[in-house]
C-alpha positions as a Python dict, from the first residue, in 0.01 Angstrom:
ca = {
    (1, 'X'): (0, 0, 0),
    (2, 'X'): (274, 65, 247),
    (3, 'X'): (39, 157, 525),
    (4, 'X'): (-165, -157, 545),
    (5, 'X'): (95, -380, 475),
    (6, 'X'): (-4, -613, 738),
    (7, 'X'): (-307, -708, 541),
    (8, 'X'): (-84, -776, 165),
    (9, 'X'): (-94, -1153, 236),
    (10, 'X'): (-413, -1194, 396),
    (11, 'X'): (-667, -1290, 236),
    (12, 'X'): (-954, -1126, 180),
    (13, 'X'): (-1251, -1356, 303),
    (14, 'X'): (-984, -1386, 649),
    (15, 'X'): (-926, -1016, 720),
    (16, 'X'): (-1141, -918, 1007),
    (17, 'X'): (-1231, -621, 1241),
    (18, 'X'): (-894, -724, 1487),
    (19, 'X'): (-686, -719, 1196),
    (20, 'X'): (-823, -395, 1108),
    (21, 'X'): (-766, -186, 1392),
    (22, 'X'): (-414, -305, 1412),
    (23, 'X'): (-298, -249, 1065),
    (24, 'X'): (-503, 147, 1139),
    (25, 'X'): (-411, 281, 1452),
    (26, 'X'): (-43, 246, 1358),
    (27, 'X'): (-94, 507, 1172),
    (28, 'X'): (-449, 714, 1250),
    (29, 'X'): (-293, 939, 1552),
    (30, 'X'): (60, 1000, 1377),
    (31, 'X'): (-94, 1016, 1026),
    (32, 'X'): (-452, 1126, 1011),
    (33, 'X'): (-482, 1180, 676),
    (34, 'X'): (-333, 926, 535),
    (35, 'X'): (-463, 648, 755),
    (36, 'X'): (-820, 813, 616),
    (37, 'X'): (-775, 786, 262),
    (38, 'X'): (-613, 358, 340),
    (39, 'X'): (-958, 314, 517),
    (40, 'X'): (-1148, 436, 232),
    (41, 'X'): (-964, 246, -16),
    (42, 'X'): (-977, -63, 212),
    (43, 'X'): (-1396, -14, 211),
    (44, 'X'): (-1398, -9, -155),
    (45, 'X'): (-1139, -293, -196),
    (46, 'X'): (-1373, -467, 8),
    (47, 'X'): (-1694, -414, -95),
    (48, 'X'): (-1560, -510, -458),
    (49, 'X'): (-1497, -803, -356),
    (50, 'X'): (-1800, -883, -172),
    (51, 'X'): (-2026, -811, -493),
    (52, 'X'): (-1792, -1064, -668),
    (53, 'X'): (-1864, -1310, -351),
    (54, 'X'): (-1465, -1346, -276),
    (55, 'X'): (-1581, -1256, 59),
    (56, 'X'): (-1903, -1217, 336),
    (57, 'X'): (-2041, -1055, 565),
    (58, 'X'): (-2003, -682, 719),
    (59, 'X'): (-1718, -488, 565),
    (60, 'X'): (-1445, -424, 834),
    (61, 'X'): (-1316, -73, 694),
    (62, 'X'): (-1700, 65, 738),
    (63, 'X'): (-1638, 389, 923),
    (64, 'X'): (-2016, 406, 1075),
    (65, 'X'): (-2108, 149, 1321),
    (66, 'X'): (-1795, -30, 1365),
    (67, 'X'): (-1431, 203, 1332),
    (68, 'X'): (-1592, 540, 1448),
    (69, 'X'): (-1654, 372, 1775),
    (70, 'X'): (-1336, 239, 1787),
    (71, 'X'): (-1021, 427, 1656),
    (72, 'X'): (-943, 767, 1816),
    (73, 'X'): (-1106, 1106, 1728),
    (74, 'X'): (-905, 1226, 1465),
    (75, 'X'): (-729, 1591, 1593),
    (76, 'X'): (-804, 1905, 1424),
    (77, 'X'): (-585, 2081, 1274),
    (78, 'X'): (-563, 2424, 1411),
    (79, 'X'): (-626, 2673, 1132),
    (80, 'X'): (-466, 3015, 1152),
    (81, 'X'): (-517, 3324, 951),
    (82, 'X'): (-290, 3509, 775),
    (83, 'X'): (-223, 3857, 839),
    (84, 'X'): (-405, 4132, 636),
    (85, 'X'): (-150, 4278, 364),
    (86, 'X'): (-136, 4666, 394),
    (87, 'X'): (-336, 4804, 102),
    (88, 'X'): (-51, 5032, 20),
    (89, 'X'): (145, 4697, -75),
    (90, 'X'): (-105, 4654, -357),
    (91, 'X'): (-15, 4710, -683),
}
């Protein structure tokens, strides 16, 4: 995981909300998408280990109550049409 790879040698029971935001907003205005999907997989990561009591507490990838008040609005992406294709092009 390229995109978190401030977190690789922490671990787990030591990463907390600070170290969350920084290894994110690198990467949630310049890569939206991507810096998603690493959040998700974080929250899972994490809650894994907190059902096999490697760790405590509140998860600090959990998008309500904690990042969505937090990181940036993600931007939308603007979503044009394509033209219609003349019928007569139809085969």
């Amino acid at each position: 995981m390229r995109y978190a790879a401030a977190l690789r040698d922490t671990p787990i029971d030591r990463i907390d909300d600070m170290a969350v935001r920084s290894a994110l907003m690198s990467i949630w205005v310049t890569l939206p998408e991507t810096a998603s999907r690493v959040r998700g997989r974080c929250e899972e990561i994490w809650d894994y280990a907190k059902v096999h009591s490697w760790c405590t507490g509140e998860n600090p990838f959990r998008w309500k109550g904690n990042l969505k008040h937090v990181l940036p609005r993600r931007p939308k992406l603007e979503q044009r049409h394509l033209a219609a294709m003349d019928y007569r092009h139809i085969s």
